[in-house]
C-alpha positions as CSV (number, residue, x, y, z in Angstrom):
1,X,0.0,0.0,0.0
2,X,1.5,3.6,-1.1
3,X,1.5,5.7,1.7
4,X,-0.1,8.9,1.6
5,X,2.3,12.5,1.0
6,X,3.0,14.0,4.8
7,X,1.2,17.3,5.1
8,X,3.7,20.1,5.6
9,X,3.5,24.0,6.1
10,X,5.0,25.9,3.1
11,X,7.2,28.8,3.5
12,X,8.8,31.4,1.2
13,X,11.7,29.2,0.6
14,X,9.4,26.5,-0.4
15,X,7.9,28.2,-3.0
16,X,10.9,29.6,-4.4
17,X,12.2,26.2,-4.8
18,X,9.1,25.5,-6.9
19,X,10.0,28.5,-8.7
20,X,13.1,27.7,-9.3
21,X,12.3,23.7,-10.5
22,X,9.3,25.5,-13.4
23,X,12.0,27.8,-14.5
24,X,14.7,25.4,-14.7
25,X,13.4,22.0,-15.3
26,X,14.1,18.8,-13.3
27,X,17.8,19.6,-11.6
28,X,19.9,17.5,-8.7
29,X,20.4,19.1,-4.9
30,X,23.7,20.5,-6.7
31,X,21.9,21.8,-9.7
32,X,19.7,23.5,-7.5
33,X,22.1,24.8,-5.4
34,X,23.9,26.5,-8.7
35,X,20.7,27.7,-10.2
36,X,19.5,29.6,-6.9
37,X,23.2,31.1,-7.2
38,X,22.4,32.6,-10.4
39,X,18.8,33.7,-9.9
40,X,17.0,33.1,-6.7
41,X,19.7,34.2,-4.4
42,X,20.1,37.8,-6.0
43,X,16.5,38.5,-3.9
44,X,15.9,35.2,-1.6
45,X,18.7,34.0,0.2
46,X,18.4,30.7,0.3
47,X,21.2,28.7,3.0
48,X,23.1,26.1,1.7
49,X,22.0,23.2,3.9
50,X,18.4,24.3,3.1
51,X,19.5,24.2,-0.9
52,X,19.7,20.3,0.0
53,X,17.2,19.6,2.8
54,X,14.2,21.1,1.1
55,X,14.1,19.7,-1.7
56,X,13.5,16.4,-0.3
57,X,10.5,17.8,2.3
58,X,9.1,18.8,-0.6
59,X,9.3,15.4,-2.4
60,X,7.9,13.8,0.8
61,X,4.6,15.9,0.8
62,X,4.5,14.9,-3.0
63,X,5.4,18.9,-4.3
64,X,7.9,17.1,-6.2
65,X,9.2,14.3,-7.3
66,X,12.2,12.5,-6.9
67,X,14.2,10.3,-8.7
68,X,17.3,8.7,-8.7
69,X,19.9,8.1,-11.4
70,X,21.0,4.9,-12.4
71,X,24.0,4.9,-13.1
72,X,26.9,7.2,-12.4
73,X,27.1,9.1,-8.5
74,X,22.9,8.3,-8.4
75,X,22.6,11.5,-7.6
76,X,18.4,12.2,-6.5
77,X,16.6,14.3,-9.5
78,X,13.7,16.6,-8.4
79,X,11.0,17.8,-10.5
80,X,7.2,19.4,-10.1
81,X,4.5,17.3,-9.4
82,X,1.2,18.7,-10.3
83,X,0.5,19.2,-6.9
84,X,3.6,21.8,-6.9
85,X,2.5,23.0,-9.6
86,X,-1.0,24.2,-8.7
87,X,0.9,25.1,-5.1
88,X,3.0,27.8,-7.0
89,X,0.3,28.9,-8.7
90,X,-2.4,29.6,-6.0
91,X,0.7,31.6,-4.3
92,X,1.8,33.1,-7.3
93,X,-1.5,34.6,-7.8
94,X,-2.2,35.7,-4.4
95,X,-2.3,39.4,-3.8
96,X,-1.4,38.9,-0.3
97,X,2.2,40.1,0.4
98,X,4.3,39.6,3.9
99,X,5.7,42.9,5.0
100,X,9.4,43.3,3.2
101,X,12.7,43.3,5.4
102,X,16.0,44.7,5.2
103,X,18.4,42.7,6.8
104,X,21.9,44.9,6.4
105,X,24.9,44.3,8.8
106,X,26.4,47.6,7.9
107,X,23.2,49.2,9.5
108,X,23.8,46.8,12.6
109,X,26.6,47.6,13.5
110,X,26.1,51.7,13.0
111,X,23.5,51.2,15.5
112,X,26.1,49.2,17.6
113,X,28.2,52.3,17.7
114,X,30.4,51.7,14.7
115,X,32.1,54.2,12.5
116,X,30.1,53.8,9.9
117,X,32.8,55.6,6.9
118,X,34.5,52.1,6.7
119,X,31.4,50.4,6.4
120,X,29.9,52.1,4.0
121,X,32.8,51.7,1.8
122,X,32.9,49.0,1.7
123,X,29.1,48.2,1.2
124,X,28.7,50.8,-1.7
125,X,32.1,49.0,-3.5
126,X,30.3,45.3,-2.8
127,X,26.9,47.0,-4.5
128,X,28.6,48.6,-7.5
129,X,30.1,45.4,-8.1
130,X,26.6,43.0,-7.7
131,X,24.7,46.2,-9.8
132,X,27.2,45.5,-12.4
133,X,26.9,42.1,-12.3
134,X,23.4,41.9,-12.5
135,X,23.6,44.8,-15.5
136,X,25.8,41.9,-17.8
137,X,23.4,38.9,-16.8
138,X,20.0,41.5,-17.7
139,X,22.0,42.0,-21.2
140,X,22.1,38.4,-21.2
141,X,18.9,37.4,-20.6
142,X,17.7,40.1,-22.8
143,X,19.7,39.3,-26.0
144,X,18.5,35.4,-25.6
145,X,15.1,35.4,-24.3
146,X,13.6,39.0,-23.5
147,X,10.2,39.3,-21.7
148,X,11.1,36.0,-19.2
149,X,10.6,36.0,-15.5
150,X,14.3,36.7,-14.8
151,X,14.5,39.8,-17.2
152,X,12.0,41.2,-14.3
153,X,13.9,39.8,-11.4
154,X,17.4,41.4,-12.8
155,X,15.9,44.8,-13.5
156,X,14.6,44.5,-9.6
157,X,18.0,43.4,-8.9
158,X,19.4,46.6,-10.5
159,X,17.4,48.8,-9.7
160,X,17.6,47.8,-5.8
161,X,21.7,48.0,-6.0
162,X,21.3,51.4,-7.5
163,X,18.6,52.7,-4.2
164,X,21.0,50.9,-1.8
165,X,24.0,53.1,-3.5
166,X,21.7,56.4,-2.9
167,X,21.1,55.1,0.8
168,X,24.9,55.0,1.6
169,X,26.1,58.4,-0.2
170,X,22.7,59.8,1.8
171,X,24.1,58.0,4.9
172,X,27.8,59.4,4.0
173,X,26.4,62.8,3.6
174,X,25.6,62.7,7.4
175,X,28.3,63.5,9.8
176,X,27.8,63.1,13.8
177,X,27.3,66.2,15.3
């Protein structure tokens, strides 16, 4: 007798594992892990133990399916089920939004009491260089495929590195007084 697919809660990371697996096709743990590198994690960090894990809570509430190579390192395959498939789309469609949040260690540790001239340096040079990167994948994407889901993502990708840059030279504009 086939057991029945555990129920399980899904969470943001869930469904941008789903995401990920419609865009991308069926792809191994590893495959996943580089394709969230390259898309994903640009605008949801993803960890890199839960690259692995959730894929295979996923398969076990029958979002996905697994399967495992023959031959070679028999590495596990995932793919949609239906059932992911109608998940992702019911929350794809939903209106409903959870409140956005900026999580920025330079900001930390200002409010910690840090000087925040080193920091900010430092942020706006690791910003330029993620805006830029961005900028040569949108040209990319664009050039092979324009109008897809990550031409969209990118240009929110750029255009949040660009606001983060105004943030820091408004913040550098400040001086304690």
């Amino acid at each position: 007798m086939k057991s029945k697919p555990a129920s399980i809660r899904l969470t943001g990371t869930s469904y941008a594992l789903l995401a990920l697996l419609k865009e991308f096709g069926a792809l191994t743990s590893y495959e996943i892990k580089q394709a969230l590198e390259v898309s994903i994690q640009n605008f949801w960090p993803v960890p890199h133990t839960t690259a692995y894990e959730e894929p295979a809570r996923l398969a076990g509430a029958g979002y996905l399916a697994a399967e495992q190579e023959q031959e070679g390192r028999r590495r596990r395959v995932y793919s949609l089920t239906e059932k992911g498939r109608e998940a992702l789309r019911e929350w794809a469609t939903d209106a409903r939004l959870a409140p956005p949040q900026l999580r920025e260690e330079a900001i930390l540790k200002v409010f910690a009491g840090s000087d925040p001239e080193p920091l900010l340096a430092s942020r706006r040079a690791w910003h330029e260089s993620k805006r830029a990167e961005l900028e040569a994948m949108l040209a990319e994407v664009r050039a092979q495929s324009p109008d897809s889901p990550s031409e969209r993502t990118l240009i929110a990708g750029v255009t949040y590195h660009q606001k983060m840059l105004e943030m820091i030279e408004a913040l550098a504009e400040l001086r304690p007084g």
